[in-house]
N, C-alpha and C positions, 0 to 999 in steps of 0.2 A: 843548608844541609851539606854534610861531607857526604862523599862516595870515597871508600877505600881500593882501589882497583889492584889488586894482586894476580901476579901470572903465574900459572901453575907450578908445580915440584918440576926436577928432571924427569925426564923419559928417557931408551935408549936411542931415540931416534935425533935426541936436541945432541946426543953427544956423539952420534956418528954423522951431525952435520945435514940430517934429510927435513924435506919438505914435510910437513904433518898436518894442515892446514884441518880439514875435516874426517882424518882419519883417525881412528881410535886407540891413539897409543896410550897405554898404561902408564904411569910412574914406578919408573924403576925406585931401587933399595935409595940411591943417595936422595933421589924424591921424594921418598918419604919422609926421611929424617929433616929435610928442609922443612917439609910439609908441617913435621912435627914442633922443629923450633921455631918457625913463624906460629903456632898456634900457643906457646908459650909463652912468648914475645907478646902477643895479643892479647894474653889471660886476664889482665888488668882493666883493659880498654872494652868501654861496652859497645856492641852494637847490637843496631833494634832489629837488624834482620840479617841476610846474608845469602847474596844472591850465585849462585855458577851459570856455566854454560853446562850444555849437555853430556859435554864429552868425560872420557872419566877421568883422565886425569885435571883436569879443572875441578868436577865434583870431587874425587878421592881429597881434594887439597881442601877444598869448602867443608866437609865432614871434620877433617882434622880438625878444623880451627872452630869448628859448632861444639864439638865435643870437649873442648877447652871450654872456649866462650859463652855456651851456652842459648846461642842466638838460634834460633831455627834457619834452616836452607829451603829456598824453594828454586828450583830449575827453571830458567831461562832459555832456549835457544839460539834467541836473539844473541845471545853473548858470544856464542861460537865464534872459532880465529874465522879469516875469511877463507873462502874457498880456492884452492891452488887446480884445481881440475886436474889435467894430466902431470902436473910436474909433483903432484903429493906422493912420497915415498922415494922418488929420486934425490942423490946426493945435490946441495943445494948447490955445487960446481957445474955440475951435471945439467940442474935445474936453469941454468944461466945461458948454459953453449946449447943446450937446446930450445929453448923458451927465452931469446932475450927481452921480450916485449909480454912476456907471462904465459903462461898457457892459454890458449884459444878457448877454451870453455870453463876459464876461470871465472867466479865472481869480481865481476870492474869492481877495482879500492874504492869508486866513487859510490857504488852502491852498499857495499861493505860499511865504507864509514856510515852513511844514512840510518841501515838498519841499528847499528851500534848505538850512536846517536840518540837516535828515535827511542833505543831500546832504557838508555841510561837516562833521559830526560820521564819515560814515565814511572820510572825504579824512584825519581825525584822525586815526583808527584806524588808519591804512594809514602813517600816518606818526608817532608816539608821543613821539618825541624832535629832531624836526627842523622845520624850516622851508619850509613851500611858497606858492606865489603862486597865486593863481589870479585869472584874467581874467575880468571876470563884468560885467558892468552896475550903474547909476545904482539902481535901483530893489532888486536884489539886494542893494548896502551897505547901502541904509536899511534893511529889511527884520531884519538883522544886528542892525545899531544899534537901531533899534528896539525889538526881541527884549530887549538889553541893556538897553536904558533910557537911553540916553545920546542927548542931544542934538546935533545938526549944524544948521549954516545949509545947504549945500548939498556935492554930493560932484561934483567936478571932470573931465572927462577925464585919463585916465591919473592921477588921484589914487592914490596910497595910502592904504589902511585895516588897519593890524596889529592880530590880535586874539593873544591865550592862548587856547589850550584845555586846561585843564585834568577832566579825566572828561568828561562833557559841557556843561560851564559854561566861555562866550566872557567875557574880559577884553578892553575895550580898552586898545590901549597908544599909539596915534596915529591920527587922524582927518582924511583930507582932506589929506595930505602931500605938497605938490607941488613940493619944491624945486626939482628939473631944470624946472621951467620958469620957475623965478624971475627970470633973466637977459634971457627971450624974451617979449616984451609982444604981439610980435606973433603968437605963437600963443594965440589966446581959449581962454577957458574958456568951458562953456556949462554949465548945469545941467537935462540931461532925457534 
């Protein structure tokens, strides 16, 4: 089965550089439009379901592409980016001279990756032979890749990331695929 992992539209927090981890920032205007030509880009391609995180800008991006696609969305939690505790909403420069070692009451990456993991392994299970998307976050992909062992420079708004799942072991098959927005220079990428 494929998993299609896609990271959300912009926000204005990806483009003023801050920490967002589990705080609820919306998709801004250029977000949506992302949001939008990824779910056009998709229109063609079926999936059998379509999973988000909680948060809205992850779901706002999951609705886009249902409302294309066709695919129903059902909420996940599990999917959420991981948790930054204190350093969420500070400039990520900021977030660095303050918190070299992370914020003290952040979620460990090592527990992070687990749940994600854990969480994508029974989104497999649920789906054995078919193809789903799921809307998840910046730190979620890497986390994946990671895992895998494969390298990235950076994972994009409304990027694609297609993995295999075969038993419990993730293949990749594309990393960071942002055609639909090749044409449009004026919607930024941002990486955070």
């Amino acid at each position: 089965m494929e998993i299609w992992l896609v990271r959300h539209g912009e926000t204005d927090w990806n483009v003023e550089g801050r920490v967002q981890g589990w705080t609820d920032v919306p998709l801004n205007e250029v977000g949506k439009r992302q949001a939008d030509r990824l779910a056009a880009w998709l229109k063609s391609v079926h999936f059998d379901h379509i999973y988000s995180s909680d948060l809205g800008r992850a779901l706002e991006t999951a609705e886009r592409v249902s409302r294309t696609t066709g695919a129903p969305v059902t909420v996940r939690p599990c999917l959420r980016e991981h948790y930054f505790g204190q350093a969420e909403g500070l400039l990520r420069t900021e977030s660095l001279r303050r918190f070299p070692n992370g914020a003290p009451d952040r979620e460990p990456p090592e527990q992070a990756t687990e749940r994600i993991l854990k969480c994508l392994r029974e989104i497999a299970r649920q789906h054995p032979h078919g193809r789903v998307l799921v809307a998840t976050h910046g730190g979620v992909v890497r986390s994946v890749l990671r895992f895998m062992g494969v390298e990235f420079a950076t994972i994009d708004n409304t990027s694609v990331t297609r993995i295999s799942v075969i038993g419990d072991t993730f293949h990749a098959l594309g990393v960071n695929e942002t055609p639909h927005l090749a044409d449009l220079p004026a919607l930024r990428q941002s990486n955070g």
